[in-house]
C-alpha positions in Angstrom: -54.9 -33.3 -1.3 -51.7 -34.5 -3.2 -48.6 -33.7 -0.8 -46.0 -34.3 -3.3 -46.7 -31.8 -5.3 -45.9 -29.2 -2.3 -42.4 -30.8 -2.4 -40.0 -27.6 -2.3 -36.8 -28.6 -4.7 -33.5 -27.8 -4.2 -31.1 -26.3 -6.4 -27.3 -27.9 -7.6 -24.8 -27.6 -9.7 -26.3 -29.2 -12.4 -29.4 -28.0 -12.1 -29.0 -24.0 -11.8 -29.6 -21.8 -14.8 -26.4 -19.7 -14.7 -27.0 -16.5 -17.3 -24.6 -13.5 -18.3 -25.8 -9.8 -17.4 -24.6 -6.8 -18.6 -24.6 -3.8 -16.0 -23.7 -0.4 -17.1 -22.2 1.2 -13.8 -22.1 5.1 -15.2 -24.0 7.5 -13.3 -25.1 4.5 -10.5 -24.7 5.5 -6.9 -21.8 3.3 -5.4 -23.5 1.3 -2.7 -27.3 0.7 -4.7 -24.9 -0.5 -7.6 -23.6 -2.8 -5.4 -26.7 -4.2 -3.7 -27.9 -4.9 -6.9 -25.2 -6.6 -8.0 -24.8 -8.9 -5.2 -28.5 -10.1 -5.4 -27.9 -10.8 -9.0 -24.8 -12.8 -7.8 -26.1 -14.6 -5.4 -29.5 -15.4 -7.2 -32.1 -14.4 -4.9 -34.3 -13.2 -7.1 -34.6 -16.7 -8.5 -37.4 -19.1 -7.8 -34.9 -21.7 -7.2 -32.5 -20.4 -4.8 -30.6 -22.3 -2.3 -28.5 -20.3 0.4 -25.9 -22.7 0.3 -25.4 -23.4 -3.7 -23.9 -21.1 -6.2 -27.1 -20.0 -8.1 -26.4 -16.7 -9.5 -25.8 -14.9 -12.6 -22.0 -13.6 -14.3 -22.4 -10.4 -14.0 -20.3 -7.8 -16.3 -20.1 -4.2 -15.1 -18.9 -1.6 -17.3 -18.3 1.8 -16.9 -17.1 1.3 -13.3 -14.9 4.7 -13.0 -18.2 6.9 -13.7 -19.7 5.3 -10.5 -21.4 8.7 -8.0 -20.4 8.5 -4.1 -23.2 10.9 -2.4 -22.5 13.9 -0.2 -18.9 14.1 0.3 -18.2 10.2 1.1 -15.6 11.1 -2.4 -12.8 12.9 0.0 -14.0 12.2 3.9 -14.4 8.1 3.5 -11.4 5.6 4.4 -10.3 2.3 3.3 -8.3 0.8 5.3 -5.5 -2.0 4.6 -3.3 -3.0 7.6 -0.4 -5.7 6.9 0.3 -7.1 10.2 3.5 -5.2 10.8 3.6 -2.4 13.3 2.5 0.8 11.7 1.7 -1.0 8.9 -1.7 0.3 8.7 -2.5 2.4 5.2 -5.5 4.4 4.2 -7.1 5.2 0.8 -9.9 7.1 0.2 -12.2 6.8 -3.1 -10.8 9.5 -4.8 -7.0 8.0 -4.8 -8.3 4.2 -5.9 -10.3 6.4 -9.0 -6.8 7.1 -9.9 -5.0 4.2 -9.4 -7.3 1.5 -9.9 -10.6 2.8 -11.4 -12.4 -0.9 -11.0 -11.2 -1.5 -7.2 -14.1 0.8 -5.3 -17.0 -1.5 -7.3 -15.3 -4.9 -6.4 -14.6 -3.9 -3.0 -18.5 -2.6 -2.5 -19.8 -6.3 -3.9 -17.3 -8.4 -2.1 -18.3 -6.9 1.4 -22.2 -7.8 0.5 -21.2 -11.1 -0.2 -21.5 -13.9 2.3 -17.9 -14.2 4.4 -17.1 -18.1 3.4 -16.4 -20.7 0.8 -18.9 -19.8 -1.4 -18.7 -15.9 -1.0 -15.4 -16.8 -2.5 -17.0 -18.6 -5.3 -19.6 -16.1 -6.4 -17.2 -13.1 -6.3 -15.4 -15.1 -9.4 -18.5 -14.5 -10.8 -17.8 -10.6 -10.6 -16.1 -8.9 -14.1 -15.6 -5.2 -13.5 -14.2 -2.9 -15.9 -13.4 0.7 -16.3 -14.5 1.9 -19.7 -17.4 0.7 -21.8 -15.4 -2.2 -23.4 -15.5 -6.0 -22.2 -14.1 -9.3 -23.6 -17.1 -10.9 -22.8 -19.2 -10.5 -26.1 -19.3 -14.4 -27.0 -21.2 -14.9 -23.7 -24.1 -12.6 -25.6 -24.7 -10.9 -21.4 -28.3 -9.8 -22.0 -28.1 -5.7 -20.7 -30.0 -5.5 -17.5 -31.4 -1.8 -16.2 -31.0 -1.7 -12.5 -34.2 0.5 -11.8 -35.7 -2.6 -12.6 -34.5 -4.8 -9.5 -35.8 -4.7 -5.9 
């Protein structure tokens, strides 16, 4: 039995196979969105990935103020921000960053899926989010991607 061809081969920066993915976000239930999205950032789905390297797709969401919250998560859930300061705690539920910043409630669903270091960093630059069904990222040519699809 030949042994090297069992060798397992790691992945690096010149070697991954970065593609562009378009994700339409509208009618997408917040927290499977962003599951989905974070495996598609980090790669796992690839043959070839490596915990520690960078091996995941640009992902472009669109359509990110049409995103569903289930039950009644829309009013009764809480962000919370604190500043450092006495009293300098805030709160924000969905419904308020809908209106202020439509794009906010997907990138702050991803980010927290992502790993908590250096390259959680890294692949969250990875992350385009935008409100409406317009991007600036047509000379990238993202293939659309269906996210029934994905595990």
């Amino acid at each position: 039995m030949n042994t090297l061809s069992y060798r397992t081969e790691s992945a690096n920066k010149e070697t991954v196979n970065k593609e562009w993915v378009l994700v339409n976000a509208e009618g997408e239930v917040l927290g499977r969105l962003a599951t989905k999205v974070a495996r598609l950032l980090r790669g796992k789905m690839k043959t070839n990935f490596t915990p520690h390297v960078d091996c995941g797709d640009n992902v472009v969401i669109i359509n990110a103020e049409k995103v569903k919250l289930t039950g009644a998560k829309m009013t009764d859930k809480n962000y919370v921000r604190y500043s450092g300061y006495p009293g300098g705690q805030r709160f924000r539920n969905p419904q308020e960053y809908l209106v202020k910043k439509p794009t906010a409630l997907v990138e702050i669903a991803v980010k927290g899926m992502l790993p908590k270091n250096r390259l959680g960093a890294e692949l969250f630059r990875n992350l385009h989010v935008y409100a409406g069904p317009d991007h600036p990222h047509q000379a990238q040519q993202p293939k659309e991607i269906n996210l029934k699809d994905i595990k």
